[in-house]
Structures are given as structure tokens and as C-alpha cells.
N, C-alpha and C positions, 0 to 999 in steps of 0.2 A: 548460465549464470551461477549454477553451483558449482563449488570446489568441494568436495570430497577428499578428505582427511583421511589416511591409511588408519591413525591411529584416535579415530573417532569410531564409536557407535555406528552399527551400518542404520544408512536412513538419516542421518542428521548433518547439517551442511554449515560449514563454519568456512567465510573467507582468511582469507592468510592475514588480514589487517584485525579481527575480531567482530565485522561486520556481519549481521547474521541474514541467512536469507529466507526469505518470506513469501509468502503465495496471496498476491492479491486476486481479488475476485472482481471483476470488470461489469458493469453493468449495460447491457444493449445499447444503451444512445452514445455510450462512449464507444465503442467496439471496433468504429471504423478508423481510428486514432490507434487500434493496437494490434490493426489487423485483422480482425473477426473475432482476437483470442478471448475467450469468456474469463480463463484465470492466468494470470502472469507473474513471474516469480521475481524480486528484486532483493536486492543487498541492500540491510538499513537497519541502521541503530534505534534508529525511533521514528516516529511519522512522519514528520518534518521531514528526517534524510529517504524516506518513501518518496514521496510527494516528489523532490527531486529527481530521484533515481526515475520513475515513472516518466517526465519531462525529457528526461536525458534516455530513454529509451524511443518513449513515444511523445514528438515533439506536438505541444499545443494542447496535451491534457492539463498539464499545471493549470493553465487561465480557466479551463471548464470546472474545478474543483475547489481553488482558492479567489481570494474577491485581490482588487489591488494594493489593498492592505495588509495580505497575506494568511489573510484567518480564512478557515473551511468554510466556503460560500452556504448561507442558512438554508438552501433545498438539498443541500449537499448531507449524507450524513458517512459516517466514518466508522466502521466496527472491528475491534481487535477480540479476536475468539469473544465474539457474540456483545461484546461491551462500547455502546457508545464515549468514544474517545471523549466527548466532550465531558461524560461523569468521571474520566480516567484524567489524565494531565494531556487533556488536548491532543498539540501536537508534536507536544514532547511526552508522549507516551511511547516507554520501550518497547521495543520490540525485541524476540529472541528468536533462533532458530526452529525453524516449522511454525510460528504462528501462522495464522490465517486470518488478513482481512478483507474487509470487504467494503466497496466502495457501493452505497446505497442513493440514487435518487429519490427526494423528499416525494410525495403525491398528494395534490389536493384534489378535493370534489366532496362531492355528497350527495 
């Protein structure tokens, strides 16, 4: 899913549209959805176009992530280089090339 630029920085991944690509981090209960893979790399401008790209890779994670309203379901939590999206701009939080997020299931008990 990366395009590699001759005339880019070695190491950094920019699609031919300015789409940037990202390495999400997969959390176990989701994993049979993406294969077993713990981190998966997708092309996206911002969460929102993640969230898709994720669907359009690995069909039927969209529903486990978002509610049918389309906001990040409340056990669900969402982090771009270590920042819950929800204190950033949601799910229109940008995204550039090489972030890292990470997709976190909530945990309750006590």
C-alpha cells in the first residue's frame, strides 16, 4: 500500500493523489478481520478516510469500531502518535505520513 517517491526522503511514503500512508495498530479481538495482522498500513488524509480505508481493506471492521451514527463507538478508543483523537478533532484528525495509530479496546472491571 506504499508508493515510494524517487524524489522523497528514503523512509517516507506519499501516494501520487497526497494521501498519506499510516500504520495502524490492530488490537487482538479485531485481528481475525485483518488476518492475524497486529499493524496494518492504510492511505488517509484523516481518521475518518482510515476508518474507511480499513472497511475497504478489511470488510466488517468499520461496524466493530463505529456506532450507526458514525462516531467511534464509546469502548472503542482511537490514538494518533499517542493522542486520544477525541481531545484532537476526532475524526477529522489529520493524518500525515508515518503516523502511527492505534486502535484501543476500552476495559472495564475492578
Amino acid at each position: 500500500m506504499r508508493c515510494f517517491r524517487p524524489d522523497s526522503p528514503k523512509g517516507t511514503s506519499k501516494s501520487r493523489k497526497g494521501i498519506m500512508a499510516v500504520s495502524v495498530s490492530i488490537p487482538t479481538p479485531l485481528r481475525a478481520l485483518t488476518g492475524q495482522k497486529d499493524t496494518v498500513e492504510v492511505e488517509a488524509k484523516d481518521v475518518h478516510a482510515m476508518l474507511a480505508s480499513l472497511e475497504k481493506s478489511f470488510p466488517g471492521i468499520h461496524d466493530r469500531l463505529v456506532d450507526e451514527k458514525g462516531e467511534v463507538r464509546r469502548f472503542v478508543n482511537i490514538y494518533v502518535g499517542g493522542e486520544d483523537i477525541r481531545f484532537l478533532q476526532n475524526q477529522q484528525t489529520p493524518l500525515k505520513a508515518g503516523d502511527e495509530v492505534s486502535i484501543v479496546p476500552a476495559i472495564a472491571g475492578g
